[in-house]
Biopython code that builds the backbone (N, CA, C, O; Angstrom):
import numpy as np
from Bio.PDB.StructureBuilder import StructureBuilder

atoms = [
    (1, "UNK", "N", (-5.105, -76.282, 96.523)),
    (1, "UNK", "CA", (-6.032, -76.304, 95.393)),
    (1, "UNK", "C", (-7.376, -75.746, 95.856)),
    (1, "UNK", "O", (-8.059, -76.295, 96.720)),
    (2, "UNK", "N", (-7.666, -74.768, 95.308)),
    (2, "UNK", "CA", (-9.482, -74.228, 95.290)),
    (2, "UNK", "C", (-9.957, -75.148, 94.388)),
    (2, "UNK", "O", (-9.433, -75.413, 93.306)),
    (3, "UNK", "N", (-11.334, -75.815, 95.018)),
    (3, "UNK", "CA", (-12.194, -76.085, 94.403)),
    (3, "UNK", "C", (-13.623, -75.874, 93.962)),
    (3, "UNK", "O", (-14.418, -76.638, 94.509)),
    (4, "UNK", "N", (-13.963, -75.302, 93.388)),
    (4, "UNK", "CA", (-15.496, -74.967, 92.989)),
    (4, "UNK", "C", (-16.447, -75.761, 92.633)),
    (4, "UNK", "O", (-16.100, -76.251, 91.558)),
    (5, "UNK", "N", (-18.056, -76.395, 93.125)),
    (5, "UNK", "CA", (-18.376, -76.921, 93.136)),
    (5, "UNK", "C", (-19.701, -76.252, 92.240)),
    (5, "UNK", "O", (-20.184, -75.507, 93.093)),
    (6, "UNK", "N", (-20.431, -76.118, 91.193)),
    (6, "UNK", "CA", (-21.597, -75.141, 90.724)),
    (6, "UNK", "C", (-22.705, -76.359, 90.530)),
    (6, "UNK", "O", (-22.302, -77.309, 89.859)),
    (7, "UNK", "N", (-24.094, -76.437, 91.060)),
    (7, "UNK", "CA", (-24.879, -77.078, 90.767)),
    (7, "UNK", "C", (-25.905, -76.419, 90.071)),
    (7, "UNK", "O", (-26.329, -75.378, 90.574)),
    (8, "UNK", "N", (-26.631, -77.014, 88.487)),
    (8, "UNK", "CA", (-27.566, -76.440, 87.818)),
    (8, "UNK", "C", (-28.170, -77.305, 87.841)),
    (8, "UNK", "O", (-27.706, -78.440, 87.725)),
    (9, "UNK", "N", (-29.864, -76.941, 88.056)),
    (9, "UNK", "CA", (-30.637, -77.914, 87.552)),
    (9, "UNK", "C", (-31.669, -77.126, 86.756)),
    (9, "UNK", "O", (-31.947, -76.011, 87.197)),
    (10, "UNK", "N", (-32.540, -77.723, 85.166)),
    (10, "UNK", "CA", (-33.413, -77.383, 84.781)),
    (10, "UNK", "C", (-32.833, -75.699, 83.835)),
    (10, "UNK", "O", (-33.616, -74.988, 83.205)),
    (11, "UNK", "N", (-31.618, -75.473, 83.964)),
    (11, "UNK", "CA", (-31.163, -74.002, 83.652)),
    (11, "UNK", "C", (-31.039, -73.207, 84.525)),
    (11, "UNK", "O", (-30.654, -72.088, 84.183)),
    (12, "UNK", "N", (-31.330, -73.480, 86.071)),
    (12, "UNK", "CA", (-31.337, -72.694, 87.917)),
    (12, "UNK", "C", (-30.303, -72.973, 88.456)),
    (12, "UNK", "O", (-29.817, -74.099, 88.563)),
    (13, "UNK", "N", (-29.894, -72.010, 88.827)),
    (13, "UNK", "CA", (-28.538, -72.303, 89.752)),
    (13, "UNK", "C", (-29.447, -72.902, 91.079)),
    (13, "UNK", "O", (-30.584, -72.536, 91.374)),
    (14, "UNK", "N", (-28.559, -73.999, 91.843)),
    (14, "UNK", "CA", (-28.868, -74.411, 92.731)),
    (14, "UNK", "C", (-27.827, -74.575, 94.108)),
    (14, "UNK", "O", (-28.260, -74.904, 95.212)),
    (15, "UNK", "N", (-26.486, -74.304, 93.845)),
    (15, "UNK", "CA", (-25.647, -74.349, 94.477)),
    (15, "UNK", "C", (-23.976, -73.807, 94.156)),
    (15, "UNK", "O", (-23.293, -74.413, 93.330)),
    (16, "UNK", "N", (-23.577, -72.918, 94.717)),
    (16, "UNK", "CA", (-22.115, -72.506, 94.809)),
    (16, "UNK", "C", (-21.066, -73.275, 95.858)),
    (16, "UNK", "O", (-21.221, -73.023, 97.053)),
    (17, "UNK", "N", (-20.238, -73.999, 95.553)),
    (17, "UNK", "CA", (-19.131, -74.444, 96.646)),
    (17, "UNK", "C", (-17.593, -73.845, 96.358)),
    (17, "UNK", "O", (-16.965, -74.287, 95.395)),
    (18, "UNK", "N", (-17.152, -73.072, 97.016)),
    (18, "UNK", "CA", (-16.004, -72.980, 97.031)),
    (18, "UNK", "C", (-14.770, -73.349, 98.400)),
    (18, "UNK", "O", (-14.759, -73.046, 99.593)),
    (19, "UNK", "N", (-13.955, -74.023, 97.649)),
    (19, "UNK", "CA", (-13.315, -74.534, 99.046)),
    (19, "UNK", "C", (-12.016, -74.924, 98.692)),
    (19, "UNK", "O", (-11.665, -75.443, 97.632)),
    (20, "UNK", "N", (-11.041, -74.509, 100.073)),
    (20, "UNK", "CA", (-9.797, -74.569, 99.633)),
    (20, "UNK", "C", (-8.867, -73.118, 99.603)),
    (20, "UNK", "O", (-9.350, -72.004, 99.808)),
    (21, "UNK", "N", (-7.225, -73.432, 99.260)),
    (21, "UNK", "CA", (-6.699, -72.570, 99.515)),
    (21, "UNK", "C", (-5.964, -72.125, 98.188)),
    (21, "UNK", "O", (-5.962, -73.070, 97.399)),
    (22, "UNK", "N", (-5.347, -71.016, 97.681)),
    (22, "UNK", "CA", (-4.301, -71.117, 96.450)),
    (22, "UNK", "C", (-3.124, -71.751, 96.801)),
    (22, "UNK", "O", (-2.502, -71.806, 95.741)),
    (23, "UNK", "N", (-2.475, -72.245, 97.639)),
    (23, "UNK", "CA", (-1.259, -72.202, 98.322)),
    (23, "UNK", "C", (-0.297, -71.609, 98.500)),
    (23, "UNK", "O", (0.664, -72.219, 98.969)),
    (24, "UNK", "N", (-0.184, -70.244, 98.207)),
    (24, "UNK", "CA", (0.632, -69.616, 98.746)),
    (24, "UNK", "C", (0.281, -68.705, 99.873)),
    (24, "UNK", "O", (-0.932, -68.512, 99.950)),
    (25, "UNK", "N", (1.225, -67.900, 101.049)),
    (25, "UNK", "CA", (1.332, -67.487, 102.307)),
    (25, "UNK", "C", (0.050, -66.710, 101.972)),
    (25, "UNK", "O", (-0.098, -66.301, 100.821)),
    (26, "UNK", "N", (-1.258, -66.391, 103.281)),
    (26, "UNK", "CA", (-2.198, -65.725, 103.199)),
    (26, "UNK", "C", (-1.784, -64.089, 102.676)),
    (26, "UNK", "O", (-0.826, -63.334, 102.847)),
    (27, "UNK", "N", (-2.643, -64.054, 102.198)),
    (27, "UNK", "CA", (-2.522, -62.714, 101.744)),
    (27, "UNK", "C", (-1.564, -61.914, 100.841)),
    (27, "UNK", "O", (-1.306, -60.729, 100.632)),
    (28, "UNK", "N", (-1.128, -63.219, 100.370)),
    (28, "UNK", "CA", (0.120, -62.896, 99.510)),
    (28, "UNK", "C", (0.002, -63.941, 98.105)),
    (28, "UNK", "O", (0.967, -64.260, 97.410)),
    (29, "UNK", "N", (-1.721, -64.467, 97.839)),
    (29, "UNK", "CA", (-1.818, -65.039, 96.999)),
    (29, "UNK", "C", (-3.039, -64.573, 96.369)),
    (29, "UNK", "O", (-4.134, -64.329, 96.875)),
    (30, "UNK", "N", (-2.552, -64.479, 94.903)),
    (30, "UNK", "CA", (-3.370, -63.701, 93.749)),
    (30, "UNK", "C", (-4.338, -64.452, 93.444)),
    (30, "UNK", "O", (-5.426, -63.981, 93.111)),
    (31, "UNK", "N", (-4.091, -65.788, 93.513)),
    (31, "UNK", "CA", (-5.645, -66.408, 92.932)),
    (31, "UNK", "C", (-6.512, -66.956, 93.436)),
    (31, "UNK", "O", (-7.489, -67.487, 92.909)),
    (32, "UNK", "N", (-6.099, -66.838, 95.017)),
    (32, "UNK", "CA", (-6.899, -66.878, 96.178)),
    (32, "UNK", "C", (-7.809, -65.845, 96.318)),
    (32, "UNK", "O", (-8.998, -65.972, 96.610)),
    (33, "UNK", "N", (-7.092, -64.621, 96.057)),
    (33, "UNK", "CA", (-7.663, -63.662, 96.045)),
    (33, "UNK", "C", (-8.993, -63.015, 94.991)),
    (33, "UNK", "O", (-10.024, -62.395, 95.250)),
    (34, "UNK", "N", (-8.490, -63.418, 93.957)),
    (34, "UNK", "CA", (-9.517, -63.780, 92.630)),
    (34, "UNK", "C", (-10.195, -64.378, 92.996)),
    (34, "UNK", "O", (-11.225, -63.704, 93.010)),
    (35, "UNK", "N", (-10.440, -65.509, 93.440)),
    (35, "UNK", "CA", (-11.799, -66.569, 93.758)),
    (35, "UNK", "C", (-12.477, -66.094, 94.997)),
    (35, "UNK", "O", (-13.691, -66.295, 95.044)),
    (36, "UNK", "N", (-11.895, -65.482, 96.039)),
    (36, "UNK", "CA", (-12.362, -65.094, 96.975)),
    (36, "UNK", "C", (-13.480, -63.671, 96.745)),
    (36, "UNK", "O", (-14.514, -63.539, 97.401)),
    (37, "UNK", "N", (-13.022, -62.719, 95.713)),
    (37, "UNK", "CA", (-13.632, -61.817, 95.328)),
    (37, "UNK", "C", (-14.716, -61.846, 94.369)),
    (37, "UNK", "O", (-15.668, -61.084, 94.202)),
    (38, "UNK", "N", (-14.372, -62.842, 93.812)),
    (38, "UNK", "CA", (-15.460, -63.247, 92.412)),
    (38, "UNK", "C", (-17.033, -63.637, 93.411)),
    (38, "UNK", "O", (-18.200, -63.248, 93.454)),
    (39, "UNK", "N", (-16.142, -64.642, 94.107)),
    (39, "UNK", "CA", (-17.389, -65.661, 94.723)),
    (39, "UNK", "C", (-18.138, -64.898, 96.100)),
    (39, "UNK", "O", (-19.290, -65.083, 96.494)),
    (40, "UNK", "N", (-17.173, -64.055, 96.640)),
    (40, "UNK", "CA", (-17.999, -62.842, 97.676)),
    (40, "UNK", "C", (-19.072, -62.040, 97.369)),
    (40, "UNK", "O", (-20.075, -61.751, 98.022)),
    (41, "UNK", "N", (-18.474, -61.537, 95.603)),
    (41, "UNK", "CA", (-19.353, -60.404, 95.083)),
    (41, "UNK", "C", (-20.798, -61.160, 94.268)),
    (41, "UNK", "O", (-21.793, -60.629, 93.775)),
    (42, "UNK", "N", (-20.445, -62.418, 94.374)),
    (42, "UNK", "CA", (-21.594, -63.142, 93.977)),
    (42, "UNK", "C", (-22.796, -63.401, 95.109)),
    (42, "UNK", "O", (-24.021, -63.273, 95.113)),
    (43, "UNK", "N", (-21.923, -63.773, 95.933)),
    (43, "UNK", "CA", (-22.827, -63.481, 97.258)),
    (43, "UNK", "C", (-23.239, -62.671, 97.920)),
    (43, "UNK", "O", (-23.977, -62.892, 98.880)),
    (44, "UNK", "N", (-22.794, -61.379, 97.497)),
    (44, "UNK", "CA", (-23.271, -59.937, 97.745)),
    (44, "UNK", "C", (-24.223, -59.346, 96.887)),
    (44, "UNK", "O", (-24.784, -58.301, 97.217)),
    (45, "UNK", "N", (-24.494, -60.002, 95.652)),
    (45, "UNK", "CA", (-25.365, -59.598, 94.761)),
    (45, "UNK", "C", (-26.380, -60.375, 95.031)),
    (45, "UNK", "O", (-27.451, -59.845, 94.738)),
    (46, "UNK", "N", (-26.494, -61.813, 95.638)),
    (46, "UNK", "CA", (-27.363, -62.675, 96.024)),
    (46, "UNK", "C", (-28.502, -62.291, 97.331)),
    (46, "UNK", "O", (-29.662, -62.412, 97.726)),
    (47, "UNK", "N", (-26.999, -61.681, 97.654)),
    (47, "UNK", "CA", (-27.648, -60.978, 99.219)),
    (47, "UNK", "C", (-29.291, -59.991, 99.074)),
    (47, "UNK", "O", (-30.405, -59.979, 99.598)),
    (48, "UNK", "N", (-28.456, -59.204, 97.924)),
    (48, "UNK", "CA", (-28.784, -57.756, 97.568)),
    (48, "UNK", "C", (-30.374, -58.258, 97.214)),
    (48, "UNK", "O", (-31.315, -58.085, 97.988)),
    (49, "UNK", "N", (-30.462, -58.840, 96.038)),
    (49, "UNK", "CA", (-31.508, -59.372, 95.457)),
    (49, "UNK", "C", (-32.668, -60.567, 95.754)),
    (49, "UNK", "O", (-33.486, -60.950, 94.918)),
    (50, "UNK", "N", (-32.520, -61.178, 97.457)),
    (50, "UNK", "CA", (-33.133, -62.123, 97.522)),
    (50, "UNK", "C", (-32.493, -62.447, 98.471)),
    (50, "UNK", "O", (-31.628, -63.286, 98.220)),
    (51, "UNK", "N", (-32.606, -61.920, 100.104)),
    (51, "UNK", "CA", (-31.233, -62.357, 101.227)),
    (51, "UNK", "C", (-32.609, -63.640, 101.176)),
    (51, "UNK", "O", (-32.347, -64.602, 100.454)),
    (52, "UNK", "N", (-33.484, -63.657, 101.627)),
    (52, "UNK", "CA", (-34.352, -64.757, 102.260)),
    (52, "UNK", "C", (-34.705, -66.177, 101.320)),
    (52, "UNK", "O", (-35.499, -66.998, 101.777)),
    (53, "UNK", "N", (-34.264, -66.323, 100.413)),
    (53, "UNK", "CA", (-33.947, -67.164, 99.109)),
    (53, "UNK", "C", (-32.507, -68.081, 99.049)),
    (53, "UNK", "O", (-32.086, -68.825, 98.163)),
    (54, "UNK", "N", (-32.082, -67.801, 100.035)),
    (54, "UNK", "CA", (-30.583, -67.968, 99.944)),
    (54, "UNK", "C", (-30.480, -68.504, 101.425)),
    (54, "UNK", "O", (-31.207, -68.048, 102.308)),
    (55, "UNK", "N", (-29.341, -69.710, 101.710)),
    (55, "UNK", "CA", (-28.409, -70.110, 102.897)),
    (55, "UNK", "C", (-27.221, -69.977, 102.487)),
    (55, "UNK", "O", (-26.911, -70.145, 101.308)),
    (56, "UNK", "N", (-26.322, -69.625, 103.497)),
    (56, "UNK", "CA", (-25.164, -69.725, 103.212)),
    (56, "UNK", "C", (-24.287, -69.678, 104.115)),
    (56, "UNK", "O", (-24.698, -69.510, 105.264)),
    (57, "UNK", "N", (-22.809, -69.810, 103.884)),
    (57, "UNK", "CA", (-22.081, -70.106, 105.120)),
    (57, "UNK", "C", (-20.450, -69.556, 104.969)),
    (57, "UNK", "O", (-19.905, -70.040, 103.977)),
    (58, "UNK", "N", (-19.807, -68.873, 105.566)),
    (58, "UNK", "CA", (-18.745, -68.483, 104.922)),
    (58, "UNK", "C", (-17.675, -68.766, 106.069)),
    (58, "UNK", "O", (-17.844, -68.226, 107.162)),
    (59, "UNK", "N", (-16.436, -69.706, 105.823)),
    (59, "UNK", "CA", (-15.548, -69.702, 106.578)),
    (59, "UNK", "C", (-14.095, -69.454, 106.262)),
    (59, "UNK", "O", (-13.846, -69.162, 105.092)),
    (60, "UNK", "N", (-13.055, -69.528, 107.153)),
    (60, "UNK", "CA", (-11.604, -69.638, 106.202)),
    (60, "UNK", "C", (-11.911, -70.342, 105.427)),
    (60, "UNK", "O", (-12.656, -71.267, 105.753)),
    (61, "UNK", "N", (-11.436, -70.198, 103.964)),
    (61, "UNK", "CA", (-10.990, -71.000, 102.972)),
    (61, "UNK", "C", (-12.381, -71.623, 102.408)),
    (61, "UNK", "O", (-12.188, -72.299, 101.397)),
    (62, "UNK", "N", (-13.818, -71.551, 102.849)),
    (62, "UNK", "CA", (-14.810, -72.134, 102.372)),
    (62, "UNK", "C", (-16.177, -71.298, 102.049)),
    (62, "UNK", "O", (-16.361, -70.458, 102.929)),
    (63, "UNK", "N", (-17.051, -71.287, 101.179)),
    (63, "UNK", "CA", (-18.031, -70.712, 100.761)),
    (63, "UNK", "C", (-19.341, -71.493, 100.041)),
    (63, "UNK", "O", (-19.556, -71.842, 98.881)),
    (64, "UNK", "N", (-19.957, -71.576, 101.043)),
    (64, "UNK", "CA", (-21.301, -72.376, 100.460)),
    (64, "UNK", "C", (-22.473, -71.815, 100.187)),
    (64, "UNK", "O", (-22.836, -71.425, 101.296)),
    (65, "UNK", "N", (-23.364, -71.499, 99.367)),
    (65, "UNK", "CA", (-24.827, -70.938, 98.891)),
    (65, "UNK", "C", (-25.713, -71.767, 98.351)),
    (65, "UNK", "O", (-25.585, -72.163, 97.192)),
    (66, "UNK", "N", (-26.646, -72.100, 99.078)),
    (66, "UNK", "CA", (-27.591, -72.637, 98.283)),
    (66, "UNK", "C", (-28.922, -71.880, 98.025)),
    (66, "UNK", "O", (-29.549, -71.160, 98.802)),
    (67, "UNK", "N", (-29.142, -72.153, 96.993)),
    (67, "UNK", "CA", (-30.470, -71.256, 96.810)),
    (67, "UNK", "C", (-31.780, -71.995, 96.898)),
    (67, "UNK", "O", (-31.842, -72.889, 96.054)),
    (68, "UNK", "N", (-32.810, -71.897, 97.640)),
    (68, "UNK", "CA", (-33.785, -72.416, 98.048)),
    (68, "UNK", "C", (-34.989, -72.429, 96.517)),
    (68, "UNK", "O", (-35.056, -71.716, 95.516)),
    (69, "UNK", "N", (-35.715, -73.503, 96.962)),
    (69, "UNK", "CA", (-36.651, -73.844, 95.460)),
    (69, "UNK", "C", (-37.655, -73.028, 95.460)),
    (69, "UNK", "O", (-38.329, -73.082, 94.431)),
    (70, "UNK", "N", (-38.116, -72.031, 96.524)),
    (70, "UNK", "CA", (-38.926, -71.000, 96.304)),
    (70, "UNK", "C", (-38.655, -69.818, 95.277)),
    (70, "UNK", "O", (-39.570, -69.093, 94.885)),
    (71, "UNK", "N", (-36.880, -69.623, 94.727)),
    (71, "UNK", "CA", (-37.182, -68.467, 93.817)),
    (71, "UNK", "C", (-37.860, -68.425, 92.825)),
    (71, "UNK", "O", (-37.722, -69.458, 92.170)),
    (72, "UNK", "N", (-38.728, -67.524, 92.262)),
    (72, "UNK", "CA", (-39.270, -67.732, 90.927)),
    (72, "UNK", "C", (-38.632, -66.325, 90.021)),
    (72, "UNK", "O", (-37.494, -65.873, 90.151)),
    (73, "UNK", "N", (-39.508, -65.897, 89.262)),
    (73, "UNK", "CA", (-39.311, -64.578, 88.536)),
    (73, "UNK", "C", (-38.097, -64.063, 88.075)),
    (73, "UNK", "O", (-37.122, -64.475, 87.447)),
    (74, "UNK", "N", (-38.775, -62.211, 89.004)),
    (74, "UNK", "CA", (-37.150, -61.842, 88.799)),
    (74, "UNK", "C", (-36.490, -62.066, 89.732)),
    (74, "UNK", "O", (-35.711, -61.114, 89.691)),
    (75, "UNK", "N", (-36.158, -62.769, 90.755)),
    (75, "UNK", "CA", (-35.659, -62.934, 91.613)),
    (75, "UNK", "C", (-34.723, -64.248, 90.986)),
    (75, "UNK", "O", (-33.497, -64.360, 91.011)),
    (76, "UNK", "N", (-35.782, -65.231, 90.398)),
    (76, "UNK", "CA", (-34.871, -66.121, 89.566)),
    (76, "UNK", "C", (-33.799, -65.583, 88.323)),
    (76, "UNK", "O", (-32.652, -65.944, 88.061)),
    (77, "UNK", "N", (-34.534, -64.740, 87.795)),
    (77, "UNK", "CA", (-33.598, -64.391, 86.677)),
    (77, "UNK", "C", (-32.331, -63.454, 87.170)),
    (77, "UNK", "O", (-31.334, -63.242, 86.480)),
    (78, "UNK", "N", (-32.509, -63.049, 88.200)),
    (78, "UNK", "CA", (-30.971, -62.213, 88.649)),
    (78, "UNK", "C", (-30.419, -62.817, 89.355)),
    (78, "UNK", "O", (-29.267, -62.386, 89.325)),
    (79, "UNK", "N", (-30.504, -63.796, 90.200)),
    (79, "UNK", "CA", (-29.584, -64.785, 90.293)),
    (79, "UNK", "C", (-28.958, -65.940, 89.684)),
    (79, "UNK", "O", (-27.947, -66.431, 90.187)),
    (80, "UNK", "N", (-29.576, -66.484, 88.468)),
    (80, "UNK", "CA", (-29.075, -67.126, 87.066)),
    (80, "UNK", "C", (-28.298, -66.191, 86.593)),
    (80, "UNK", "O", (-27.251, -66.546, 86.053)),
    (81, "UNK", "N", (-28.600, -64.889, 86.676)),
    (81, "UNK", "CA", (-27.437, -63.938, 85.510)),
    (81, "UNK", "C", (-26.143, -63.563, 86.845)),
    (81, "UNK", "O", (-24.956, -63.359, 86.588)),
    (82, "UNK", "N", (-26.646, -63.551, 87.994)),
    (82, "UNK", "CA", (-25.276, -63.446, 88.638)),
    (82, "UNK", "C", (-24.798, -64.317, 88.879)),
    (82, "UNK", "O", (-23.589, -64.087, 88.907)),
    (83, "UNK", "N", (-25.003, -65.292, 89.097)),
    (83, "UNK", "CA", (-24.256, -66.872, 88.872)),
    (83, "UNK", "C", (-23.613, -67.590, 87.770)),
    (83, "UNK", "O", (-22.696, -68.403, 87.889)),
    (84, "UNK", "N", (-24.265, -67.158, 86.526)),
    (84, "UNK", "CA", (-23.573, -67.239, 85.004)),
    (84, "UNK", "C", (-22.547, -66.790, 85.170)),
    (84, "UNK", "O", (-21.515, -67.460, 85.142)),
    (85, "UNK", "N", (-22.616, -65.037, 85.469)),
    (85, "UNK", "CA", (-21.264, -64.470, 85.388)),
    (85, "UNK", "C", (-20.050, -64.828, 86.075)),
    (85, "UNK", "O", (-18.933, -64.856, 85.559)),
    (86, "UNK", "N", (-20.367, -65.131, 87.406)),
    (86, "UNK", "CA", (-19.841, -66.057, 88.793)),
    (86, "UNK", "C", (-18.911, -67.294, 88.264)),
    (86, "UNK", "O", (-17.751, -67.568, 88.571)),
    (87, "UNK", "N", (-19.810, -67.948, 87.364)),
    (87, "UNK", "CA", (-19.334, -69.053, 87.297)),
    (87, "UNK", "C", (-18.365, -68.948, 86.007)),
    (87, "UNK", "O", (-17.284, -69.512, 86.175)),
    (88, "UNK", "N", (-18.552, -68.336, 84.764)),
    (88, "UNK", "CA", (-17.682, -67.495, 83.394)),
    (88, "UNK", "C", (-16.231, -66.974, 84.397)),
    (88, "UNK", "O", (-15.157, -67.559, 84.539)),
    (89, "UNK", "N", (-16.533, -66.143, 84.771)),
    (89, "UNK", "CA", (-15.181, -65.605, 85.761)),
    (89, "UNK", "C", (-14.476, -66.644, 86.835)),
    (89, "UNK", "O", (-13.451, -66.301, 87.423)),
    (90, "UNK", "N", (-14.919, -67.579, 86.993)),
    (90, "UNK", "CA", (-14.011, -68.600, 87.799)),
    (90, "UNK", "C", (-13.570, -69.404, 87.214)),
    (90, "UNK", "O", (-12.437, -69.795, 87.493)),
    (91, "UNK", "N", (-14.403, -70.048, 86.015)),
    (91, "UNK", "CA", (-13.717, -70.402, 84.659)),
    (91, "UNK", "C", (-12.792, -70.121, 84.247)),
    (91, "UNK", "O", (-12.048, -71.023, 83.864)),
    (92, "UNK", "N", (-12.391, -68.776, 84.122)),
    (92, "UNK", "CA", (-11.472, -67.813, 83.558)),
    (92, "UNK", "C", (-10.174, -68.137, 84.504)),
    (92, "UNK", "O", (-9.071, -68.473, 84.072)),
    (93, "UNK", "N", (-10.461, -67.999, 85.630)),
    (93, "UNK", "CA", (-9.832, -67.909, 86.893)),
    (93, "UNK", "C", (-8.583, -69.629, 86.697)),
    (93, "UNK", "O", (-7.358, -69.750, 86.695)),
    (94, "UNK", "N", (-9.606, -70.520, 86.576)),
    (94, "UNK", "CA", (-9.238, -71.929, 86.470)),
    (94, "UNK", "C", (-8.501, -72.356, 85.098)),
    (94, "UNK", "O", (-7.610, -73.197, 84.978)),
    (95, "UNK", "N", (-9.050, -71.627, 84.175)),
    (95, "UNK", "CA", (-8.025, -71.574, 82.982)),
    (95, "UNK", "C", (-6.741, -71.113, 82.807)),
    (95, "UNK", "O", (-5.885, -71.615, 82.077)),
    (96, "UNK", "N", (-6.613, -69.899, 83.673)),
    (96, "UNK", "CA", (-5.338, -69.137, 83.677)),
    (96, "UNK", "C", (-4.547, -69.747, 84.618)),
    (96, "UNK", "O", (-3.367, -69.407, 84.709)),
    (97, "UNK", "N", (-4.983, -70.552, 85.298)),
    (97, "UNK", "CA", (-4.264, -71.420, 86.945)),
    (97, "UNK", "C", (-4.760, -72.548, 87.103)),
    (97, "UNK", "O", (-5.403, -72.595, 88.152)),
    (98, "UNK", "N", (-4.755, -73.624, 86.453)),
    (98, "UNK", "CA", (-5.049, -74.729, 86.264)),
    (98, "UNK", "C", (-4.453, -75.710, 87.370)),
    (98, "UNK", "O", (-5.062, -76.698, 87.780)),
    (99, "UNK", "N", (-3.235, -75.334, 87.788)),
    (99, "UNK", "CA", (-3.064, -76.609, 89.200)),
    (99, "UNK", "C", (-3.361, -75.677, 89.972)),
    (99, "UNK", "O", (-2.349, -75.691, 90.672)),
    (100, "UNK", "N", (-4.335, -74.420, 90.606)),
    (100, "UNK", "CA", (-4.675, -74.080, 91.345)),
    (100, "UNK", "C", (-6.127, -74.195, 92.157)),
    (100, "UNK", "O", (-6.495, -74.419, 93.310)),
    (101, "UNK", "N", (-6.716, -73.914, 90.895)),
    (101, "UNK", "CA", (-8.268, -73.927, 90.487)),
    (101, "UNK", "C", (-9.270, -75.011, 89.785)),
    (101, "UNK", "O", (-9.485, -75.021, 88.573)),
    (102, "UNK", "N", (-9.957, -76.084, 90.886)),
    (102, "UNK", "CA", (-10.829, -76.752, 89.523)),
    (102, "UNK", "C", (-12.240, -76.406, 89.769)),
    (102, "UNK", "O", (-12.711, -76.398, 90.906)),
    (103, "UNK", "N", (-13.022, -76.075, 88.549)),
    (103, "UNK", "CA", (-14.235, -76.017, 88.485)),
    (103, "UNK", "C", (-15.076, -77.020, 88.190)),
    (103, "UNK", "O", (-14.981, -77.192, 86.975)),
    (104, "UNK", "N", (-15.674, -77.602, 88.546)),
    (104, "UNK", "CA", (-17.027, -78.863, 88.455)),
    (104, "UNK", "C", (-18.225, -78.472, 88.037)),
    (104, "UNK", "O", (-18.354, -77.514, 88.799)),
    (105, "UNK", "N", (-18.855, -78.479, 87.629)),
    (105, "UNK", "CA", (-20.254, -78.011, 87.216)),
    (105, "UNK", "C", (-20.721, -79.006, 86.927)),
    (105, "UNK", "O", (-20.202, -79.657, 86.020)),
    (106, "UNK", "N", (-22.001, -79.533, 87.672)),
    (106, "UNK", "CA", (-23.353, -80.363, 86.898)),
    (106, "UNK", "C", (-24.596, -79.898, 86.693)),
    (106, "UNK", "O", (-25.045, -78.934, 87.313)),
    (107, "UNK", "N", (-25.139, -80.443, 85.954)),
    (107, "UNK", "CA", (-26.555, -80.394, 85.455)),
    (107, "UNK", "C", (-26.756, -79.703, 84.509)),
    (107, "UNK", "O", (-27.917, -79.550, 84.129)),
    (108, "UNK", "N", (-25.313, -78.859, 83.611)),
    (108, "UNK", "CA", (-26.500, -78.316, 82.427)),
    (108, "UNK", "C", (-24.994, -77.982, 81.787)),
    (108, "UNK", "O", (-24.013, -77.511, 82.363)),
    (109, "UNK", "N", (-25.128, -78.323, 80.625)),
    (109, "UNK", "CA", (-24.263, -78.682, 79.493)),
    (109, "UNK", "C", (-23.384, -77.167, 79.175)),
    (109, "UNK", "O", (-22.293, -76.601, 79.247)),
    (110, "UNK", "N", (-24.567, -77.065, 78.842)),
    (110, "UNK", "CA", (-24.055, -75.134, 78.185)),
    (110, "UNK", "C", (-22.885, -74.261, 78.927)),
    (110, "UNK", "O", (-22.076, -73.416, 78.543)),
    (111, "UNK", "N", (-23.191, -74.874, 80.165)),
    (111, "UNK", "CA", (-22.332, -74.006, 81.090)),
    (111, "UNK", "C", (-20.841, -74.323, 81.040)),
    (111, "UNK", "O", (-19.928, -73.497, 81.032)),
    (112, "UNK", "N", (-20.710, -76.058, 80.998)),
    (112, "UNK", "CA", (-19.731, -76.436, 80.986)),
    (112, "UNK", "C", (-18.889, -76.063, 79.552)),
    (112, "UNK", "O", (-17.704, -76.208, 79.851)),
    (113, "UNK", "N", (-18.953, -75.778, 78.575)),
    (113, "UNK", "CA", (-18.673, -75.813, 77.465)),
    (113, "UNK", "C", (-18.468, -73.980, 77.310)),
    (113, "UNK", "O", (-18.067, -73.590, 76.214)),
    (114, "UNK", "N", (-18.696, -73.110, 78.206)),
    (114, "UNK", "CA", (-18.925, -71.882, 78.129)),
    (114, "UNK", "C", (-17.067, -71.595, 77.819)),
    (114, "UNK", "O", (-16.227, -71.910, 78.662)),
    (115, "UNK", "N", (-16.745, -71.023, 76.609)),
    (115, "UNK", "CA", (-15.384, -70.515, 76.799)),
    (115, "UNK", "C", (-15.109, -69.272, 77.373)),
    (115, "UNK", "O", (-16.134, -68.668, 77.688)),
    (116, "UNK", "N", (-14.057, -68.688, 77.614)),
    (116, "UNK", "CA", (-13.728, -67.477, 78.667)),
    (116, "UNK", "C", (-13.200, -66.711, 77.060)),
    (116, "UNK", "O", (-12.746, -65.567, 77.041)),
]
sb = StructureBuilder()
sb.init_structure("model")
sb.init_model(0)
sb.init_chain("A")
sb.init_seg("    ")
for serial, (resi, resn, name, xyz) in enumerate(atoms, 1):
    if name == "N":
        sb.init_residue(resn, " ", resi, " ")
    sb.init_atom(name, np.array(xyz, "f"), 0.0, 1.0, " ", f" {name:<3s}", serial, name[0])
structure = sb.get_structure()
């Protein structure tokens, strides 16, 4: 089971967790592969836009980002819109593969309720 962990506070992303495996043989699983790409390219856009705003940690099977309380601006607003999308597409991900994928989200309503 992948699990995704998304923390919002105030309408700010504050945290990405992904962790876990799809269970099937490496490299021979599709929705491992989906979450792995979704949540990379999120962190590559994070990178892109604000490396010094950001911790993070990437291991087999695990992916952590937190975003530090210094962002403001646009630095805030492009990482809310790449994290929206981040989090819409893993949604998606967890809908279509439901004993594979669970998504958690706290702190802000809207998100949770977001349909794919």
């Amino acid at each position: 089971m992948i699990e995704v962990n998304i923390e919002v506070r105030d309408k700010d992303f504050k945290s990405l967790s992904v962790k876990g495996h799809g269970g099937n043989l490496k490299g021979k699983d599709i929705v491992c592969a989906a979450v792995s790409a979704v949540a990379q390219t999120a962190l590559g856009g994070l990178l892109h836009y604000g490396q010094r705003h950001i911790e993070w940690k990437m291991e087999s099977g695990t992916l952590l980002i937190r975003i530090k309380e210094d962002v403001t601006g646009e630095v805030r607003k492009s990482f809310n819109a790449i994290l929206t999308a981040t989090t819409i597409a893993l949604k998606q991900i967890a809908e279509e593969y439901p004993s594979k994928v669970k998504v958690l989200i706290t702190g802000n309503k809207s998100l949770r309720s977001t349909q794919s």
